[in-house]
GUFI-800432 format. One record per residue (C-alpha): residue number from 0; residue in three letters; x, y, z. Coordinates in steps of 0.02 Angstrom, whole numbers, plus 32768, in hexadecimal, padded with zeros to 4 digits. Layout:
BEGIN
(NUM,Ala,(X,Y,Z)),
...
***
This chain:
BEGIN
(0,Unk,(AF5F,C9B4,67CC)),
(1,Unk,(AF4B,C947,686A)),
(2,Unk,(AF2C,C899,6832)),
(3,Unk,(AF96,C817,67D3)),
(4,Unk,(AF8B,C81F,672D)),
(5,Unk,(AF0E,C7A8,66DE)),
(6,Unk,(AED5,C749,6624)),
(7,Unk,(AE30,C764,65DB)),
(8,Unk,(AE24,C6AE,65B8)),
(9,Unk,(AE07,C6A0,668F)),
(10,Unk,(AD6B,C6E9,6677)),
(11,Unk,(ACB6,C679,666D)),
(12,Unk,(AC43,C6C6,6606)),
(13,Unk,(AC87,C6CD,6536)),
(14,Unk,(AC38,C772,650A)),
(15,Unk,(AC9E,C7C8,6588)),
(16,Unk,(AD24,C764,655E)),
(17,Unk,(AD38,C792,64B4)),
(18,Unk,(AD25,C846,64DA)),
(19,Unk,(ADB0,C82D,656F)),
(20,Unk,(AE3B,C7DE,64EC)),
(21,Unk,(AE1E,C865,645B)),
(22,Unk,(AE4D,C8F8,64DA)),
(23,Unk,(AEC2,C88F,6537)),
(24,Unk,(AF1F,C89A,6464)),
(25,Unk,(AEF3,C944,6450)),
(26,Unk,(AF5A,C96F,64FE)),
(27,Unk,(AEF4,C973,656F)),
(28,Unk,(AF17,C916,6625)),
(29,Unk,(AEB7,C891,668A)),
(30,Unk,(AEDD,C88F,674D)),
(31,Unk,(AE8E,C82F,67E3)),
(32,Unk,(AE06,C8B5,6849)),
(33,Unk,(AD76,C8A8,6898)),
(34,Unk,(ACE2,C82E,6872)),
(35,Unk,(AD5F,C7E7,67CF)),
(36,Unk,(ADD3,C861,6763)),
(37,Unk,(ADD6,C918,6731)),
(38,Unk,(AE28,C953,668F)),
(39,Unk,(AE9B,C9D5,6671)),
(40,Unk,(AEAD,CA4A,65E5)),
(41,Unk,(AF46,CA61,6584)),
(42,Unk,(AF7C,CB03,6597)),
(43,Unk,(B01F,CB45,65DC)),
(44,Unk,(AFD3,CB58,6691)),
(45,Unk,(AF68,CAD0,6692)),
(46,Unk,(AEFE,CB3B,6700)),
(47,Unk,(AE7D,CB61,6667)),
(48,Unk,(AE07,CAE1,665D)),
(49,Unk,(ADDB,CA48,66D6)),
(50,Unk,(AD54,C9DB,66B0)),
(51,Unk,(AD04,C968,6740)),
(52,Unk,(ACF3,C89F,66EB)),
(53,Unk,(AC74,C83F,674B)),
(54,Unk,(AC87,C78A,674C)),
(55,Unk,(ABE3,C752,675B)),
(56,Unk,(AB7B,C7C6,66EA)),
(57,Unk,(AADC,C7BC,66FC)),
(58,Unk,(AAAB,C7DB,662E)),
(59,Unk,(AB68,C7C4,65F7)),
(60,Unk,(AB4E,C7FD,6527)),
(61,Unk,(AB15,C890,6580)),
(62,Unk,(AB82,C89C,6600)),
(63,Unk,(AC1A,C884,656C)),
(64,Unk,(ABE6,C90D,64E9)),
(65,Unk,(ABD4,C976,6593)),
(66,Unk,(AC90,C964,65AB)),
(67,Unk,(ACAD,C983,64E6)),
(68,Unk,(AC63,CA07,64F8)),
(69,Unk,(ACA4,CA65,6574)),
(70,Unk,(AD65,CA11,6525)),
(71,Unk,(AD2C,CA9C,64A3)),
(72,Unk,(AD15,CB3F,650C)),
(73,Unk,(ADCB,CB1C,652D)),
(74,Unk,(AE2F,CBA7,64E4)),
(75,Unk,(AEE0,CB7D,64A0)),
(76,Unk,(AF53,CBFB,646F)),
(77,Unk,(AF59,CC3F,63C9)),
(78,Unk,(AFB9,CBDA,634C)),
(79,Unk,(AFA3,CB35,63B1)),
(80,Unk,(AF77,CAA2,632B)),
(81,Unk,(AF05,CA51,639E)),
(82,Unk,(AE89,CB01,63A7)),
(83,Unk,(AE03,CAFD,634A)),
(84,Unk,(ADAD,CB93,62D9)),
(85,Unk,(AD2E,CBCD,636F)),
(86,Unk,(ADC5,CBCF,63ED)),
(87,Unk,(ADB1,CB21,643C)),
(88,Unk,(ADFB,CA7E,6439)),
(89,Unk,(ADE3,CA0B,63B1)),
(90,Unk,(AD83,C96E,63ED)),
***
């Protein structure tokens, strides 16, 4: 992670938003990068998953189920509370 660490509630748009605070609770990490913020996954080396957040979206209900759904293609280790039944997080 290169940028400070940042709050969901910083971002404009609400869809995105909302999206950005249930991962931020489910583990996941907001930092500072590029154009606005990039999320991290949770797992052990952090080096799993990063997803790119614009912060001007250009259709943002889009652009936040986009980011849900790639949340879910994350895969947690086994036993982990927060993994879901197809292997991804729970959003």
């Amino acid at each position: 992670m290169v940028g400070r660490e940042m709050s969901p509630a910083d971002h404009q748009d609400k869809e995105i938003r909302v999206v950005l605070k249930q991962l931020v609770a489910a583990g996941w990490s907001l930092c500072k990068e590029g154009h606005w913020g990039r999320l991290y996954c949770p797992c052990p080396d952090r080096s799993c998953t990063t997803i790119p957040v614009p912060g001007t979206a250009g259709n943002p209900s889009r652009t936040a189920r986009s980011i849900a759904r790639r949340a879910r293609l994350c895969p947690l280790p086994e036993g982990d509370p927060r993994r879901a039944l197809s292997g991804g997080v729970v959003v």
